[in-house]
N, C-alpha and C positions, 0 to 999 in steps of 0.2 A: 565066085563073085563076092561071095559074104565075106569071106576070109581077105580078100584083097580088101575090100572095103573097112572091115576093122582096122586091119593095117594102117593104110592110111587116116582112118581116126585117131588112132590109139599116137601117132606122130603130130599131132597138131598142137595140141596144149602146150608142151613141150614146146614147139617151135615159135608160137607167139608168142608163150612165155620171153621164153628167152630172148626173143626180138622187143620186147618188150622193153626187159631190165638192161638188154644194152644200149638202145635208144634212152632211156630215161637216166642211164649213168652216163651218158654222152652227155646229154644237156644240161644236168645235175652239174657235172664236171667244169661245162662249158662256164654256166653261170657263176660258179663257184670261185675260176679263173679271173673272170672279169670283175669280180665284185673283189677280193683282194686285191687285185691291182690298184682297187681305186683306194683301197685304205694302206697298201704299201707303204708309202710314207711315215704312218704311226706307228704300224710294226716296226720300222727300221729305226725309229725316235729312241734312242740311248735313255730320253726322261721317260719313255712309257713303257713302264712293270710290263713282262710279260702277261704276268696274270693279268693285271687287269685287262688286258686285250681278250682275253680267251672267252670272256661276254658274250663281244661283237664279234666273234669271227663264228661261237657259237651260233650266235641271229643268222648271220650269213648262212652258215651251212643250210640252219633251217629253210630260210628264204630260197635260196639253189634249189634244195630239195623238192621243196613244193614245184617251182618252176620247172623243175626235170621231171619229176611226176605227173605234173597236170598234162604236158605237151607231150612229155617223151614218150609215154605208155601208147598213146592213140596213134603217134608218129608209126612206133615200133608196129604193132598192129598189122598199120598200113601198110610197110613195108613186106612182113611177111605173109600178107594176102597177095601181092602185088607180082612177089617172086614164086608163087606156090602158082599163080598164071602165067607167069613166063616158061615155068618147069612144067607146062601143059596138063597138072595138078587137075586145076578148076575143069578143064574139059574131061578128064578121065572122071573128075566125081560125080558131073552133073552127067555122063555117062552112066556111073553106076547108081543112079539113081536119087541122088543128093542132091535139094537144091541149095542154093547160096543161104538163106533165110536158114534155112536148118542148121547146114552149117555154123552156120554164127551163134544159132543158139547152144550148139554142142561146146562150145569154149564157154560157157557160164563160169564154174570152176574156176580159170584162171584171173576172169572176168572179177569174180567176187574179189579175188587176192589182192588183184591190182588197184579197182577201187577202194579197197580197205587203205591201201598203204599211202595211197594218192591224199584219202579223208584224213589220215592219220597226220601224215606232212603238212597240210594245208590247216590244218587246226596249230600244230607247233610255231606255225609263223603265225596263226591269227591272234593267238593270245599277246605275244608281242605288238601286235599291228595295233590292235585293241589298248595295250597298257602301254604306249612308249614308257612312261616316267618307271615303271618297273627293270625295263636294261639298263635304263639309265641310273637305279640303284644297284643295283648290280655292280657295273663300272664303277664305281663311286667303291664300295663294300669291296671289292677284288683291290683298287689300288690303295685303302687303305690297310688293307692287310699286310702286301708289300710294305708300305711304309713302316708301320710295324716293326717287320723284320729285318729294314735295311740299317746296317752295321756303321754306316756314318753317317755324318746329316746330306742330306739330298732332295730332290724336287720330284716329287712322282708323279706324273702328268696324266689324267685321266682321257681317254680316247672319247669322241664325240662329247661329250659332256663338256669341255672346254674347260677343267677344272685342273688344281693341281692341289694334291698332296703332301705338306711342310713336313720333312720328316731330320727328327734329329733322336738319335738314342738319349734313351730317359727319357723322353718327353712323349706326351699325347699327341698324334697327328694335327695340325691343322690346317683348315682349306682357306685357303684367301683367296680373292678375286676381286674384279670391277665390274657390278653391274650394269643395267644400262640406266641410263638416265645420269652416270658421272660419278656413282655413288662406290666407293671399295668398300669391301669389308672382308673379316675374317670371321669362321665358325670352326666350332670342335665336331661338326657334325653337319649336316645338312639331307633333308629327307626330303624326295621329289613325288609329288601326286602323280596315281597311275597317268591322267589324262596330261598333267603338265602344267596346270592352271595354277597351281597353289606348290609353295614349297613352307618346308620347319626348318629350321635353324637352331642348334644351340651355343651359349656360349656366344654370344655375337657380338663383334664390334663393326659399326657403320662410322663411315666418314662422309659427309655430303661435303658437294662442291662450297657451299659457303661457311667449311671447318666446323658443322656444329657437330660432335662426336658423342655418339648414342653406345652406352654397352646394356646388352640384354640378356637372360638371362635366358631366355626362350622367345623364339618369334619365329612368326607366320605370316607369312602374304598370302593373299586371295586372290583370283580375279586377274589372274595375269596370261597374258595374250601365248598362247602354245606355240613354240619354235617349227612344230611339227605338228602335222594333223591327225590325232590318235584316230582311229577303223569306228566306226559306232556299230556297225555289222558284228555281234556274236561270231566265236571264234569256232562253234558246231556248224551253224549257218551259213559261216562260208565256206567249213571243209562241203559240206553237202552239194552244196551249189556247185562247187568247181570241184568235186568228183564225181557229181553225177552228170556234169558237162561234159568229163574227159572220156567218159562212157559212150555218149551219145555220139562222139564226133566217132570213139573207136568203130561203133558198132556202123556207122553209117559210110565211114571211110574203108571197113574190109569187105560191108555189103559190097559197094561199088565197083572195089577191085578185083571182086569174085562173080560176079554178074556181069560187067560188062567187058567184053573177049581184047577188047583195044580202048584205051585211055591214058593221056600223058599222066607222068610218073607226080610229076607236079601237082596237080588236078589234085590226084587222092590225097599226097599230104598235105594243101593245103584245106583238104576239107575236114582232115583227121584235127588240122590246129584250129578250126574257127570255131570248135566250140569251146575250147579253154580262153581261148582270144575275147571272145564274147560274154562270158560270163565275167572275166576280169574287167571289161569295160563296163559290165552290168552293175558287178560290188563297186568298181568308183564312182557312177552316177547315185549308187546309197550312199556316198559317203558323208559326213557332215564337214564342209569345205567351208563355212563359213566364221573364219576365222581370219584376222587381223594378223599379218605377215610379222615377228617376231622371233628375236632371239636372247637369252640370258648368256651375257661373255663373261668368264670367267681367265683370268690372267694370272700366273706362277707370282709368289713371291714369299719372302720369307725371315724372319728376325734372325737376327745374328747369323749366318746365312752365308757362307762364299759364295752359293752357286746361285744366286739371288742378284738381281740388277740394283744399282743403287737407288732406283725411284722405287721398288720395291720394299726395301729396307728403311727407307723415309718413310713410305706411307705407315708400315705396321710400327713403329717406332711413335707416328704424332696421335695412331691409335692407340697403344699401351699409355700413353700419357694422358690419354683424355678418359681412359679405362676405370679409373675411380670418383668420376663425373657422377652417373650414374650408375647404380646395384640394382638389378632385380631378384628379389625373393621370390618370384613365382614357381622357381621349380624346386624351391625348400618349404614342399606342402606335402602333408599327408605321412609314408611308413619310411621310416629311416631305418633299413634293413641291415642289421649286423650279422656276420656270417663267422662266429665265435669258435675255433679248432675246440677250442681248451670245454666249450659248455659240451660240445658232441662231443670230444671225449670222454664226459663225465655221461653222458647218456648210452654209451656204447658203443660208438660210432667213430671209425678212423675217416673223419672228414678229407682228409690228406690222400687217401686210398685213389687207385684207379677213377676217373671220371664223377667219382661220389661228390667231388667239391663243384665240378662243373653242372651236375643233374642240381644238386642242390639251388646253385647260382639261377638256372632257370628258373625253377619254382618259382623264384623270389622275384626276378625280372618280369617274368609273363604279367606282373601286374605293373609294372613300371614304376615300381617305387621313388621314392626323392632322392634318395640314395643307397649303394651297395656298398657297405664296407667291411673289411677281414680284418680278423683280427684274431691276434695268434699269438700271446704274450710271453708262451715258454718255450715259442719256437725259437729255431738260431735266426741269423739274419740272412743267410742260404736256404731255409728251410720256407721262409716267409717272403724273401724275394719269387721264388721258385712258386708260390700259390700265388703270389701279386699277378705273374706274368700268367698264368693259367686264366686267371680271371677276365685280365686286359683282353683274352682274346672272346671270352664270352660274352664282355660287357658290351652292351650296343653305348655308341657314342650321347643318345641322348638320356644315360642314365651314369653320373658322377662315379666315379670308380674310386674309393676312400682308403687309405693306407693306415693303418691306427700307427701315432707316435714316430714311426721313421721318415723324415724328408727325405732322404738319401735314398733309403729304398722305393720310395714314392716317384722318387724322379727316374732311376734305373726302372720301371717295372713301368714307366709312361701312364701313373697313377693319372687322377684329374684332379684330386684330393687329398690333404694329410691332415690327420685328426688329431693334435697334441691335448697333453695335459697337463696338469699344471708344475710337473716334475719336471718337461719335457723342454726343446728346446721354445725360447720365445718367440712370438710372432715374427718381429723383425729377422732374427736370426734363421728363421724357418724360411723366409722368402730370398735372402741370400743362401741360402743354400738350394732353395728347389724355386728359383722366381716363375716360372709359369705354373705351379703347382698353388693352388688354393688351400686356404688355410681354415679350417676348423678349430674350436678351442673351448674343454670344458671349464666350466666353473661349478662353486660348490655352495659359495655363500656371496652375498650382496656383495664385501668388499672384494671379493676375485671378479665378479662382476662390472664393476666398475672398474676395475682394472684392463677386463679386458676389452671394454668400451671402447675407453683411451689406445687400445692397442690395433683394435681398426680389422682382426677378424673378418673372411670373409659369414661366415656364422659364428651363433654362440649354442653351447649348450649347456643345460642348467639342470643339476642334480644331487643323487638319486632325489625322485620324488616319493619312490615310496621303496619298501624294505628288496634290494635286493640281493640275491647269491649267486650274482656274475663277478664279483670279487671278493677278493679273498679281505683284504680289510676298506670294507665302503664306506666314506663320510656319512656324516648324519642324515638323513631323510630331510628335503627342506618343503615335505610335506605341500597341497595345494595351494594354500596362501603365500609359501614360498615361489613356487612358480608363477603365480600369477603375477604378483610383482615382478618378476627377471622377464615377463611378457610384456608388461608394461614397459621395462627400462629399456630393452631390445624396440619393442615398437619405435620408442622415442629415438632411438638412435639410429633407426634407420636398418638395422641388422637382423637377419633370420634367427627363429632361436628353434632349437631344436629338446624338445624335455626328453630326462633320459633314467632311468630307472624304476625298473618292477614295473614297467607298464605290460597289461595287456588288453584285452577287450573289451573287459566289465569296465577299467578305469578310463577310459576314452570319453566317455560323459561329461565326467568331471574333468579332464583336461580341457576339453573344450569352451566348455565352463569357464573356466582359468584363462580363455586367450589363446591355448595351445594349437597350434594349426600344424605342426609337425614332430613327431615323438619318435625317437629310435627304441627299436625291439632288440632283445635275444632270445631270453628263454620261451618264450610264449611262438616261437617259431621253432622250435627244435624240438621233431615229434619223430621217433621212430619205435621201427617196428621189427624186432627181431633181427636187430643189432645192422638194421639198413634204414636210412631215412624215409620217412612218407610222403613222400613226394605229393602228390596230392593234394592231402592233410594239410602240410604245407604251405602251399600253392592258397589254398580254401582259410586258411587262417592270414596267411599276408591280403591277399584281398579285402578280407571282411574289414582287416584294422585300416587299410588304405584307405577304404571307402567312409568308412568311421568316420574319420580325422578332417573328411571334406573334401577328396579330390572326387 
């Protein structure tokens, strides 16, 4: 009798197991099926990047999952308590001395697994449930990657988000759309709050219904009504709740079917589902629902543009024209980060090497500088395209990506930036050659100054200010009293100015002093250690000077 009875112990785990994960890859399946059907259409949309879908079909699965887990486990359960009575199972055990209650507790073991897996799922979708505005960057970041890499200009359309991506080789992506209230506009970037209430923008041009045309250089709304109702329910607190429900119903739906000799089939699974049933209706009465019914539209369109409608190409066309309306300086504040081949070559360091120029690139990003720019004077023009495009793909949109001296490479490499000098091509000629590309332009003394006033510069910059040996022959030093003047004439004219030479940490006082609100680095960033960058170090020095300088 012992030995019969292990037997039949020693089969049980195993059999709800396994009833278990077929029931919950049933439903899994099931929801999985129906929730694609509903987004078929976008998948099969010619304008929407695969990748970018792979987000939302990502959510989806999670979402399936947790639904197949919460339900399907208890279902499963049910069923093989259900058939182990039919196979006259339950009377032989409660024969051999077994009651139901015991029984049930002898599947703990499996019990643990499934709960684990059930909390594990239900946490995967809660943290989404919790942060919509997070897939929604996602989406956004997958389709401009695409863009990125597609080979001719085209429209990359972002799934749910209702957004599209302008993409033309050589050029920076941009998003263009019509909000609500009437208002279009275009950005180089756009960043979405977890909750949804607040969005950033760079790079922005707005057109309101009565043509008055705003460009910004950075902007933020507040306070805007959520398309969607983000979870305020913690994304631990709801795996708990609806795995320790899935539990409750399991343990209450095999009691039943193991205790009672006759009961319809129905009966037990629906009492296996009312506790998943129930707790989901529990987390939506937590929900926080009071919110104002709202949605942000965003609509395809695109400059110069075949695959662009014509009211598309009007609108971004009477925005470029109203584009030098308004300037904002706000995001030419604080470290004007240069990222020098030629100084880390002199330090030991093959910048160019495997991932080195990317590790670096972070360092300097993590603080979000006013800008990143490369610069590689003895490289070829393959050699410094080839790091242009490495960088495009580290750089986040809300941080200027700067090309030194080349328009051409600037535009091929979908730079945001070209930084000339006074050798270099001139402004004018620089925007025929690269016109969505912004223009940078050093000077050295008052009269290039003035020169480049006149020349309309999206920045200036004014130097060396103090002694440096990032070239090989440097103009004169135009010392603090020099810069403070070109801060002055820049103020007046309306233009960022950026100081640029021998600056590091100790000297930020005295820029400041002078009017300086943003000053490009080299050497005072370029710290290694045993022939690798310090990363860190690094990192700990870009900060300190950003924070310096007043951002």
């Amino acid at each position: 009798m012992n030995l019969g009875l292990r037997s039949l112990f020693a089969r049980d785990p195993l059999r709800f197991g396994l009833a278990a994960v077929l029931a919950a890859s049933a439903v899994t399946f099931a929801a999985f099926a129906a929730g694609v059907s509903r987004i078929l259409p976008l998948l099969l949309d010619r304008d929407v990047p695969l990748r970018a879908a792979v987000p939302l079909v990502l959510g989806l699965l999670a979402l399936a999952s947790e639904v197949g887990f919460l339900v399907g486990w208890p279902v499963g359960w049910a069923e093989a308590a259900l058939r182990s009575r039919e196979r006259g199972e339950a009377r032989a055990r409660r024969a051999l001395g077994e009651s139901p209650v015991r029984r049930v507790v002898r599947l703990w073991p499996t019990m643990l697994v499934l709960v684990s897996v059930a909390f594990l799922a239900s946490v995967a979708w809660g943290r989404d449930a919790r942060a919509p505005g997070r897939v929604a960057r996602l989406l956004l970041a997958e389709a401009r990657l695409s863009c990125l890499a597609a080979k001719s200009a085209s429209v990359q359309h972002v799934p749910m988000v209702r957004a599209a991506w302008l993409c033309r080789p050589g050029h920076a992506p941009l998003l263009v759309g019509e909000a609500a209230g009437g208002m279009d506009y275009a950005a180089r970037d756009l960043w979405i709050a977890d909750d949804l209430r607040s969005i950033e923008a760079d790079d922005t041009q707005i057109l309101a219904p009565s043509a008055v045309r705003i460009v910004a250089g950075h902007t933020k709304v507040q306070g805007l009504a959520p398309y969607t109702a983000p979870s305020s329910v913690p994304a631990t607190h709801r795996g708990l709740a609806l795995a320790g429900a899935g539990l409750l119903s399991a343990v209450m739906a095999t009691w039943a079917a193991i205790a009672r000799p006759r009961g319809p089939r129905a009966t037990t699974w629906a009492l296996a589902a009312a506790g998943p049933a129930s707790a989901l209706l529990a987390l939506r009465a937590c929900e926080r629902l009071s919110f104002v019914g709202a949605r942000l539209t965003l609509v395809p369109a695109a400059p110069r543009c075949s695959a662009c409608s014509p009211a598309s190409r009007s609108l971004l066309r009477r925005a470029r024209q109203g584009a030098s309306a308004v300037r904002s300086s706000a995001r030419m504040r604080g470290l004007y980060a240069i990222v020098d081949v030629d100084a880390w070559q002199v330090a030991g360091v093959d910048l160019l090497a495997e991932r080195t120029l990317e590790d670096v690139a972070r360092a300097l990003l993590a603080v979000e500088p006013a800008a990143l720019q490369l610069r590689h004077k003895r490289g070829s023009s393959r050699d410094v395209l080839a790091a242009l495009r490495r960088l495009r793909v580290v750089v986040p949109g809300s941080v200027p990506l700067v090309a030194n001296d080349r328009a051409d490479l600037a535009r091929l490499a979908g730079a945001d930036v070209v930084h000339v000098g006074q050798d270099d091509l001139a402004v004018d000629d620089v925007r025929r050659v690269a016109p969505d590309v912004r223009v940078g332009l050093s000077t050295h003394d008052a009269a290039q100054l003035a020169a480049a006033v006149a020349a309309r510069p999206d920045y200036l910059a004014f130097g060396p200010v103090f002694r440096t040996t990032s070239k090989e022959r440097p103009d004169p030093t135009v010392g603090l009293v020099g810069v403070a003047g070109a801060a002055r004439v820049a103020r007046e004219a309306g233009l960022p100015l950026v100081a640029i030479g021998g600056i590091d940490l100790a000297s930020v006082p005295a820029l400041i002093e002078a009017g300086v609100r943003c000053a490009a680095v080299i050497s005072a960033l370029v710290v290694a250690r045993d022939g690798r960058p310090s990363l860190p170090e690094i990192e700990a020095r870009a900060r300190a000077l950003h924070q310096a300088l007043g951002r």
